[in-house]
DSSP file (Angstrom, degrees, kcal/mol; ACC not computed):
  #  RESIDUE AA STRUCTURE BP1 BP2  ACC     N-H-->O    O-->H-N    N-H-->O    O-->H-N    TCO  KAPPA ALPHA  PHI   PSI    X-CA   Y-CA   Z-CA
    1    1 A X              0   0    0      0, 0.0     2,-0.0     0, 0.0     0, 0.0   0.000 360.0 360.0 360.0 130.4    0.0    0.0    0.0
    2    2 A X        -     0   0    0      1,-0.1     2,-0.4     3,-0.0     3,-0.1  -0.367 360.0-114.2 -72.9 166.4    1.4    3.5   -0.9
    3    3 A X        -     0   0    0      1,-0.1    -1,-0.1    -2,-0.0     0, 0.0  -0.799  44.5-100.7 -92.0 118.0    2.4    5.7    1.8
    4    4 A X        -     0   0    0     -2,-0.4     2,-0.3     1,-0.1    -1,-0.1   0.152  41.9-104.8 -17.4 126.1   -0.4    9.3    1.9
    5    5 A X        -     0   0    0     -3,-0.1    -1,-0.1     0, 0.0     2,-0.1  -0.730  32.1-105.2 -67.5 144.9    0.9   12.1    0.5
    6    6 A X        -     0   0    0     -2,-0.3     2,-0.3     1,-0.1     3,-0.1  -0.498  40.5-123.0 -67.5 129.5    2.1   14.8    3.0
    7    7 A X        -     0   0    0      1,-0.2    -1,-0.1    -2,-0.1    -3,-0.0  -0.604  39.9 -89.8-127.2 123.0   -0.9   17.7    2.7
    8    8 A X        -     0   0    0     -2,-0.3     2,-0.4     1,-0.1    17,-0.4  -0.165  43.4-143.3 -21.6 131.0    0.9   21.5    1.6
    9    9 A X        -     0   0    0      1,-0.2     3,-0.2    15,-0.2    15,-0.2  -0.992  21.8-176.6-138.9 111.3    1.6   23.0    5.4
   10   10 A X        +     0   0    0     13,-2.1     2,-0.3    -2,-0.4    -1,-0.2   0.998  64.1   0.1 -79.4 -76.1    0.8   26.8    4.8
   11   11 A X  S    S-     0   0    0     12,-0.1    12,-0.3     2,-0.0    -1,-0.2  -0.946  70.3-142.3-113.3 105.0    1.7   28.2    8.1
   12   12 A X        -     0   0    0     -2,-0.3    10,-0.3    -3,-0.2     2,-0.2  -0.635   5.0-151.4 -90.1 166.7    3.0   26.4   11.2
   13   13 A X  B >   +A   21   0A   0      8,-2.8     8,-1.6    -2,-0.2     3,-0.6  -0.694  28.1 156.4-102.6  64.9    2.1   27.3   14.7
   14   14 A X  G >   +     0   0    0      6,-0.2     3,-0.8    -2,-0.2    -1,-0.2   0.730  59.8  87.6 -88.6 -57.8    4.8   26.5   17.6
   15   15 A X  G 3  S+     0   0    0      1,-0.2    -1,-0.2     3,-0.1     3,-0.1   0.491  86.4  48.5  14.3 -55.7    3.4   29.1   20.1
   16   16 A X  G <  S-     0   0    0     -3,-0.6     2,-0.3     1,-0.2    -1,-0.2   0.870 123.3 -45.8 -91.0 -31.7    0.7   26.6   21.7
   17   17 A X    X   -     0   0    0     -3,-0.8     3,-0.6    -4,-0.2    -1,-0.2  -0.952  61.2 -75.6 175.4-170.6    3.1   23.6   22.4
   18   18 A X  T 3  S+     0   0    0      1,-0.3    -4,-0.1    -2,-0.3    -3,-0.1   0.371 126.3  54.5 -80.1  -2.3    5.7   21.3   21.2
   19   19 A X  T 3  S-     0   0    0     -5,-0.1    -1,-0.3     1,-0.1     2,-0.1   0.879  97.0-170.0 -87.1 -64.5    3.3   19.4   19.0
   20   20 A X    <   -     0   0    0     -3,-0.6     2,-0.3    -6,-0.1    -6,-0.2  -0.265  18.5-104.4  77.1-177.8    2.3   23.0   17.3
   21   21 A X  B     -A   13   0A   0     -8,-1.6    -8,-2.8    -2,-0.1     2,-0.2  -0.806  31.8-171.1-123.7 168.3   -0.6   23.5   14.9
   22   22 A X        -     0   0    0     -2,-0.3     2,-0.5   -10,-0.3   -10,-0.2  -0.920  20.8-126.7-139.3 134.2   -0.5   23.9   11.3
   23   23 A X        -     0   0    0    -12,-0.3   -13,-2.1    -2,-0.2     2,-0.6  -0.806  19.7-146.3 -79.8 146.9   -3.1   24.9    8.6
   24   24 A X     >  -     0   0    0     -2,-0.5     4,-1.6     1,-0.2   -15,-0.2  -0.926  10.5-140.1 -95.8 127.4   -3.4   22.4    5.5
   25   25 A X  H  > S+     0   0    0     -2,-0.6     4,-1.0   -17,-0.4     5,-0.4   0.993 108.1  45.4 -58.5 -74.7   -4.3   24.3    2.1
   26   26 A X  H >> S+     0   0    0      1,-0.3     4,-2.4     2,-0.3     3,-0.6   0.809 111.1  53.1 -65.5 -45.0   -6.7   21.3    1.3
   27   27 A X  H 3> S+     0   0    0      1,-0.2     4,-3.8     2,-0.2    -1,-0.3   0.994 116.8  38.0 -29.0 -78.2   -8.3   21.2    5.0
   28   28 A X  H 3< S+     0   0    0     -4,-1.6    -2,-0.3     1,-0.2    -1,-0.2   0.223 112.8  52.4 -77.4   1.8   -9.2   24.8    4.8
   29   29 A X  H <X S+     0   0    0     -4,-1.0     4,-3.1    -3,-0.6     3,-0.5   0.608 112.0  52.4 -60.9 -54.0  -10.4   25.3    0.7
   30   30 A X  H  X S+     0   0    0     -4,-2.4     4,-2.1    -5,-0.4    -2,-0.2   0.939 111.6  46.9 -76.0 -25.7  -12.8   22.2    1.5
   31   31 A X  H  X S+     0   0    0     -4,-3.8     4,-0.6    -5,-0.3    -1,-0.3   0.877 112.5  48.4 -63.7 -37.1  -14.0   24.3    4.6
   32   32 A X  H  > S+     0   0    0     -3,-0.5     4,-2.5    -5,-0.2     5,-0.3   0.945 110.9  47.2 -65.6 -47.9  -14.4   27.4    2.7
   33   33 A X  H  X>S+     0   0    0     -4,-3.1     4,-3.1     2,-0.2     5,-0.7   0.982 111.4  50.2 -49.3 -69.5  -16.3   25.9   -0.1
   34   34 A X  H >X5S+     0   0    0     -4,-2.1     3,-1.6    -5,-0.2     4,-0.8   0.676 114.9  47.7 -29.0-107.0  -18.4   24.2    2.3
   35   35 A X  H 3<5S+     0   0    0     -4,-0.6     7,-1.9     1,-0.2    -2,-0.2   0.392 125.2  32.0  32.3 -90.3  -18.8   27.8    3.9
   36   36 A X  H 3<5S+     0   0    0     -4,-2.5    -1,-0.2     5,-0.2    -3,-0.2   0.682 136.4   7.7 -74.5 -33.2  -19.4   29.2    0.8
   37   37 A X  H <<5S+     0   0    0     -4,-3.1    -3,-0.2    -3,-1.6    -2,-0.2   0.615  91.4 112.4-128.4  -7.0  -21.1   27.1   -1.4
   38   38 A X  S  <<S-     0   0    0     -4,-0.8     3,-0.1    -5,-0.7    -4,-0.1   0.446  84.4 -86.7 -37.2 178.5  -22.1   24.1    0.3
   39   39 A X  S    S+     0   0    0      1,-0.2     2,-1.0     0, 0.0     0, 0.0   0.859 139.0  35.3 -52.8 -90.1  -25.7   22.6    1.4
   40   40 A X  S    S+     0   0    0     -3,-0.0    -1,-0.2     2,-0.0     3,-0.2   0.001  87.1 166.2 -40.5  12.5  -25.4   24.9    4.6
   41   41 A X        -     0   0    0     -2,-1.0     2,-0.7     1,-0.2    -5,-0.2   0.109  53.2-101.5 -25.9 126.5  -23.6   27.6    2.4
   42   42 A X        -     0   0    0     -7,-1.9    -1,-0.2     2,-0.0     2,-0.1  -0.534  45.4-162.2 -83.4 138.4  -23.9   30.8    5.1
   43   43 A X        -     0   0    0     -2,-0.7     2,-0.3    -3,-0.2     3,-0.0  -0.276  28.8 -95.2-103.0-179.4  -26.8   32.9    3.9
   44   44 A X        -     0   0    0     -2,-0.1     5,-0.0     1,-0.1    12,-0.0  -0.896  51.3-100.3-149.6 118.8  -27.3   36.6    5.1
   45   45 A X     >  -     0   0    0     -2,-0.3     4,-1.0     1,-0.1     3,-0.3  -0.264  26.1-123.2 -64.4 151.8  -30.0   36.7    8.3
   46   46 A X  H  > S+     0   0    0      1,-0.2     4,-0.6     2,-0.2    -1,-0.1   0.452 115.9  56.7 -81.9   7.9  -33.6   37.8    6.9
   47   47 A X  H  4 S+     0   0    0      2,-0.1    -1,-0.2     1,-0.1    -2,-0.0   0.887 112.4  49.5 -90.9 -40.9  -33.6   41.1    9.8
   48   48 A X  H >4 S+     0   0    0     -3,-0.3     7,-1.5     1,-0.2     3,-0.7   0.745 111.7  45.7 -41.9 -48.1  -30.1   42.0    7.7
   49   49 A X  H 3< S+     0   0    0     -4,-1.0    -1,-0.2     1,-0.3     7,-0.2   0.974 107.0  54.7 -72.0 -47.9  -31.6   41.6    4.4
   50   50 A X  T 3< S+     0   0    0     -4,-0.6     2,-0.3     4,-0.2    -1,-0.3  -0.034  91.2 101.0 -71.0  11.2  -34.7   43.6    5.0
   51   51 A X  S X  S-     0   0    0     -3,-0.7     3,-4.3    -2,-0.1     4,-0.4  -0.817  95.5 -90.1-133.8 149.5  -32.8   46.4    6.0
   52   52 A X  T 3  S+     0   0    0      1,-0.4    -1,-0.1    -2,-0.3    -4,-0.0   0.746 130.4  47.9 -36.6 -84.1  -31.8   49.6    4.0
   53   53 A X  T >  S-     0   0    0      1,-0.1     3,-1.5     2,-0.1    -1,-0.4   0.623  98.0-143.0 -43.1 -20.9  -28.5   48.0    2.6
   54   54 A X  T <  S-     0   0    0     -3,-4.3    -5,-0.2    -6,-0.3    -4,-0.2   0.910  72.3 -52.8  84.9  43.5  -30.7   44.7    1.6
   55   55 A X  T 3  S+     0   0    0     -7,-1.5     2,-0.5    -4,-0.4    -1,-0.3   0.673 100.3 140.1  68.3   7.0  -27.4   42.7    2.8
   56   56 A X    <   -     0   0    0     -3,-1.5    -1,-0.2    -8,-0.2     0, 0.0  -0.870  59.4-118.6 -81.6 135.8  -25.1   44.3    0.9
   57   57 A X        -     0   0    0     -2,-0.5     2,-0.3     1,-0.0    -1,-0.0  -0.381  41.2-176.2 -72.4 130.6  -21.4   45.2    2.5
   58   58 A X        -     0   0    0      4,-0.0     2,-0.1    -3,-0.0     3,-0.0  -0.997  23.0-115.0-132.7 134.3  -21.6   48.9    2.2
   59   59 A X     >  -     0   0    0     -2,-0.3     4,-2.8     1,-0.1     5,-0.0  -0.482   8.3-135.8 -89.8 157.1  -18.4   51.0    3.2
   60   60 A X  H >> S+     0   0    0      1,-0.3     4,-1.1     2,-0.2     3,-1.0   0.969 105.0  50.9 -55.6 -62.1  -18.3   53.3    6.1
   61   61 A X  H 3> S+     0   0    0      1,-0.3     4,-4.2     2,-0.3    -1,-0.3   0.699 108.6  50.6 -27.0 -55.1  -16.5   55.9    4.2
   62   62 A X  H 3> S+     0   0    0      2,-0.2     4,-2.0     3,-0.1    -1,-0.3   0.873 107.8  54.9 -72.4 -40.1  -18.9   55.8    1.3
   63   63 A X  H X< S+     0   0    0     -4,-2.8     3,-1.1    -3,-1.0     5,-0.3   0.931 110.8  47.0 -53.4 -90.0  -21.8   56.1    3.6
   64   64 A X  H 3X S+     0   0    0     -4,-1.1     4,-2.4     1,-0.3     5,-0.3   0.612 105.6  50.1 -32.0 -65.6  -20.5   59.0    4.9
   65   65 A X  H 3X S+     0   0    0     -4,-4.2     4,-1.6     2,-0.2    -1,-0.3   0.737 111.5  52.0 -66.0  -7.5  -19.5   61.0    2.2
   66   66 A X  H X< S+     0   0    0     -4,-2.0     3,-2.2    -3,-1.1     4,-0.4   0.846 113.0  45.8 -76.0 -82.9  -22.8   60.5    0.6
   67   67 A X  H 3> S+     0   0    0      1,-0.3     4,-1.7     2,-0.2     3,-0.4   0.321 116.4  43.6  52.6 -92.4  -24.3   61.7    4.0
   68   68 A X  H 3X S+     0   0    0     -4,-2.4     4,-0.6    -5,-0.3    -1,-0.3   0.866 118.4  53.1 -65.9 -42.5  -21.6   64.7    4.0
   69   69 A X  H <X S+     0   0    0     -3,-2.2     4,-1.0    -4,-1.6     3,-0.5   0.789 108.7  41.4 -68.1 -59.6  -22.7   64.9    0.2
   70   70 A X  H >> S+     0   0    0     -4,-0.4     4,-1.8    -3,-0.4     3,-1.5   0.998 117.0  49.2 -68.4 -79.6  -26.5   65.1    0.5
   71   71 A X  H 3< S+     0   0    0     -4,-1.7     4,-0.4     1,-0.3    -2,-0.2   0.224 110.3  50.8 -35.6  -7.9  -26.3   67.7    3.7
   72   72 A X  H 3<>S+     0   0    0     -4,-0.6     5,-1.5    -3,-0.5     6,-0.3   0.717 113.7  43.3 -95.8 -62.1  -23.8   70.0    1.8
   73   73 A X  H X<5S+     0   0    0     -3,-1.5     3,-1.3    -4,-1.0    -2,-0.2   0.871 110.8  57.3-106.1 -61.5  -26.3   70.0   -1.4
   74   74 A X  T 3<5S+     0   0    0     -4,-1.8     2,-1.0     1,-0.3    -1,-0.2   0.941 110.8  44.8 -62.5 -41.6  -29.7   70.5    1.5
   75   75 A X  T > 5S-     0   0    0     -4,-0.4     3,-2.7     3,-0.2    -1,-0.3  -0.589 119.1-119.3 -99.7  62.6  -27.7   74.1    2.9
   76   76 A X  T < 5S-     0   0    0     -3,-1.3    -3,-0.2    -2,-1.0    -2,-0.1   0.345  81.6 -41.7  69.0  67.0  -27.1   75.0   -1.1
   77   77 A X  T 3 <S+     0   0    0     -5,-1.5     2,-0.9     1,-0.2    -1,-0.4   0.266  94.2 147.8  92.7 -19.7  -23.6   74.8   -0.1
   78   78 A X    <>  -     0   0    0     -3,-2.7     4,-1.7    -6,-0.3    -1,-0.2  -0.693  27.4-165.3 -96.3 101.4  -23.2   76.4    3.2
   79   79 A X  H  > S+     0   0    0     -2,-0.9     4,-2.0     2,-0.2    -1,-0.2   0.893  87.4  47.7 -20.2 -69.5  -20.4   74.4    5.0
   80   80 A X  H  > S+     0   0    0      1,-0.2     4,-2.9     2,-0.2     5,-0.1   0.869 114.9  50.7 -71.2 -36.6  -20.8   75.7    8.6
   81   81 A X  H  4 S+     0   0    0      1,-0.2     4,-0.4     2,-0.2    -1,-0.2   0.964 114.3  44.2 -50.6 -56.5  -24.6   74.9    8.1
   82   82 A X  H >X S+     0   0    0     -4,-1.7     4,-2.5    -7,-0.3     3,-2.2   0.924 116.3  43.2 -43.5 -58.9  -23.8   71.5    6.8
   83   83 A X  H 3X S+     0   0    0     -4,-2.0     4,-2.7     1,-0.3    -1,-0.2   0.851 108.8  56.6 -74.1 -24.5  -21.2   70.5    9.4
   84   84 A X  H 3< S+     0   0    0     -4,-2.9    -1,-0.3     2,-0.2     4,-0.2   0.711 104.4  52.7 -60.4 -23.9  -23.2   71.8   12.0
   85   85 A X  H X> S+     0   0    0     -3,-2.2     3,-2.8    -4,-0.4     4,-1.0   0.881 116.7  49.9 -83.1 -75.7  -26.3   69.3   10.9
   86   86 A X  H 3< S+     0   0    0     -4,-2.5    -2,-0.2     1,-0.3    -3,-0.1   0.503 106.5  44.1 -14.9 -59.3  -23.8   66.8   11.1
   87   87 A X  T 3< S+     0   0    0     -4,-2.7    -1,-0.3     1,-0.2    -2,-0.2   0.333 109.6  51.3 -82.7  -5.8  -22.3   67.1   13.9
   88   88 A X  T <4 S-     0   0    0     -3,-2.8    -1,-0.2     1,-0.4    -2,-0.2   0.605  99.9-130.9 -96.9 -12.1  -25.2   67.6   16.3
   89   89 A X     <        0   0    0     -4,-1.0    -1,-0.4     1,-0.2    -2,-0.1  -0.324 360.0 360.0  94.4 174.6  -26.9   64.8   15.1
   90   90 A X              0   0    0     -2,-0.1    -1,-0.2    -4,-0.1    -4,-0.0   0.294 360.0 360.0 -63.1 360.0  -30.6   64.3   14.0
């Protein structure tokens, strides 16, 4: 019987004890797929979806400067006016 091939060793881990840990490339792709594309594939919770972003990753940044963008535009320009809505809150 041939001898198993040795599995790709990505990173080792020495830190926890003399044994160490390792990840295996082939472990951790067949866990992501599962993950990702499996039966159980993780889905996006239905309070998450229903909500203004509708489950999309939206960046902070970009919410803000539309935000800054929109409030800038309602005081026809007016900085102090703007920053001032901003910064106090609604």
């Amino acid at each position: 019987m041939a001898a198993k091939p040795q599995a790709e060793v990505i990173q080792e881990w020495v830190d926890f004890d003399s044994a160490g840990y390792s990840f295996v490339r082939g472990r951790m792709e067949k866990t992501v797929q599962s993950l990702c594309f499996g039966d159980n594939a993780a889905t996006v919770p239905a309070h998450i979806a229903a909500g203004p972003s509708q489950g999309q990753k939206l960046k902070k940044e970009d919410v803000d400067f539309i935000v800054a963008e929109a409030t800038l535009a309602k005081h026809n320009g007016d900085m102090e006016k703007a920053l001032a809505e901003l910064v106090s809150g609604p």
